[in-house]
Steps between C-alpha positions, in 0.01 A plus 500: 500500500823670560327601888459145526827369403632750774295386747619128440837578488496706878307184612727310425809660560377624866458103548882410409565775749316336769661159405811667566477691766318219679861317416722760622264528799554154649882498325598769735335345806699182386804655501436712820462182774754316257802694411773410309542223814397458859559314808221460696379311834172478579252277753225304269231389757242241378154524712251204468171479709679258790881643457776734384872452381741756440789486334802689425639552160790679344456586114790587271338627106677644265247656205256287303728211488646383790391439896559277786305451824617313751301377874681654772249338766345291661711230529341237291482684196858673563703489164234494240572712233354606182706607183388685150674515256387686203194213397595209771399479791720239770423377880768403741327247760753463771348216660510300231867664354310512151438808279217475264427714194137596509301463208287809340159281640634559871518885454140513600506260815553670890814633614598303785139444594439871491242668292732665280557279159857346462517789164407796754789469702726405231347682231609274187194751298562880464214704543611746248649206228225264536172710519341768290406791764174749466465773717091470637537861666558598815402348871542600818703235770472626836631911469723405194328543154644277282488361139266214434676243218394163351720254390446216289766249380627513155433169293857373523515569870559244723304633783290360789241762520247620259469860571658725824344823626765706624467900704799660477542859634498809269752684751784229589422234250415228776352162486212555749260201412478202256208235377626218346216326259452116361485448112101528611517819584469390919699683775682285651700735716603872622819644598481806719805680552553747793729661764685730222791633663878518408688222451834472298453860459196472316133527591337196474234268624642276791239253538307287211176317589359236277159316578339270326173574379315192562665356818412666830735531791809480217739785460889525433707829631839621390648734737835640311755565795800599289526637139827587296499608176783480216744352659719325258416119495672314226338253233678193663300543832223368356588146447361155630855447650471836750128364591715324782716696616330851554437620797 
């Protein structure tokens, strides 16, 4: 009995290790392509079967709580700007010289017609808050072996998928691939990150592909062509007021 009982209680203690090291796993490759903050621009080009837009972006985040993206180019969409802050989520239309707070419903719909959901570029949900992570085992992604983790929402969580994959490398704790899941347990799409080089003085993937699953000929790229990390950027930066005036 008392053989037993041991055996039980390494079971289950080696799985509240895995729990947490599957947290600390995709906490540190949070916090290594976040930082404290970061100033980013980067080229987001949609591809559909008859055409492509690119656009330019510049993207000012400051931890968990706060970021703002705003449209650089083209011209027609020039202005546009997203804000978080903490749990809301605002849109500065230009054009129409209206800012609208989004409700938690939108979070799920297209980025600017991209294939990246409004909550993936804005990232209202925290993948280390809002899921429960366990570490599958290891996988290899091109040379790189890297740690294969599930995560599923919590209850409470206010999230718009139903389970991510992600691959995140033993050596540099990189983001090298992610599936994104319905509440059915269907992929719906994969993000491929690539070109790891140095970039704000850290070595990280430069560009992010997401395709759909289920619609051929449809792909969205990020190329990141500037990255700055923890430079100070104060609280009042991130209100719906600055939406229209950064630049």
């Amino acid at each position: 009995m008392r053989y037993s009982l041991l055996i039980v209680l390494s079971l289950l203690t080696g799985s509240l290790l895995r729990g947490q090291n599957a947290r600390e796993i995709v906490r540190k490759a949070e916090d290594n392509a976040r930082g404290k903050t970061s100033t980013a621009t980067m080229d987001i080009t949609t591809v559909r079967p008859k055409w492509t837009r690119t656009m330019e972006i510049k993207a000012w985040m400051k931890g968990t709580d706060y970021a703002l993206l705003l449209v650089k180019s083209p011209a027609k969409d020039k202005g546009t700007a997203f804000l978080k802050r903490k749990k809301e989520v605002w849109n500065w239309l230009p054009s129409l010289e209206r800012t609208i707070k989004l409700p938690p419903s939108m979070m799920s719909q297209s980025w600017m017609g991209t294939d990246f959901a409004n909550d993936d570029l804005v990232k209202e949900s925290s993948l280390v808050d809002d899921y429960e992570q366990t570490l599958l085992g290891t996988e290899k992604q091109g040379d790189s072996l890297c740690y294969k983790i599930q995560m599923i929402p919590k209850p409470e969580a206010a999230v718009i998928w139903g389970k991510i994959i992600l691959w995140i490398t033993q050596k540099e704790f990189l983001q090298l691939r992610a599936e994104f899941y319905d509440e059915s347990g269907g992929l719906v799409n994969t993000m491929v990150s690539s070109d790891v080089k140095k970039i704000g003085g850290r070595l990280l993937p430069t560009r992010l592909e997401m395709t759909p699953a289920d619609k051929k000929g449809h792909q969205t790229v990020i190329e990141y062509k500037n990255l700055e990390f923890d430079k100070p950027i104060a609280d009042s930066f991130f209100t719906t007021g600055n939406m229209t005036k950064v630049q």
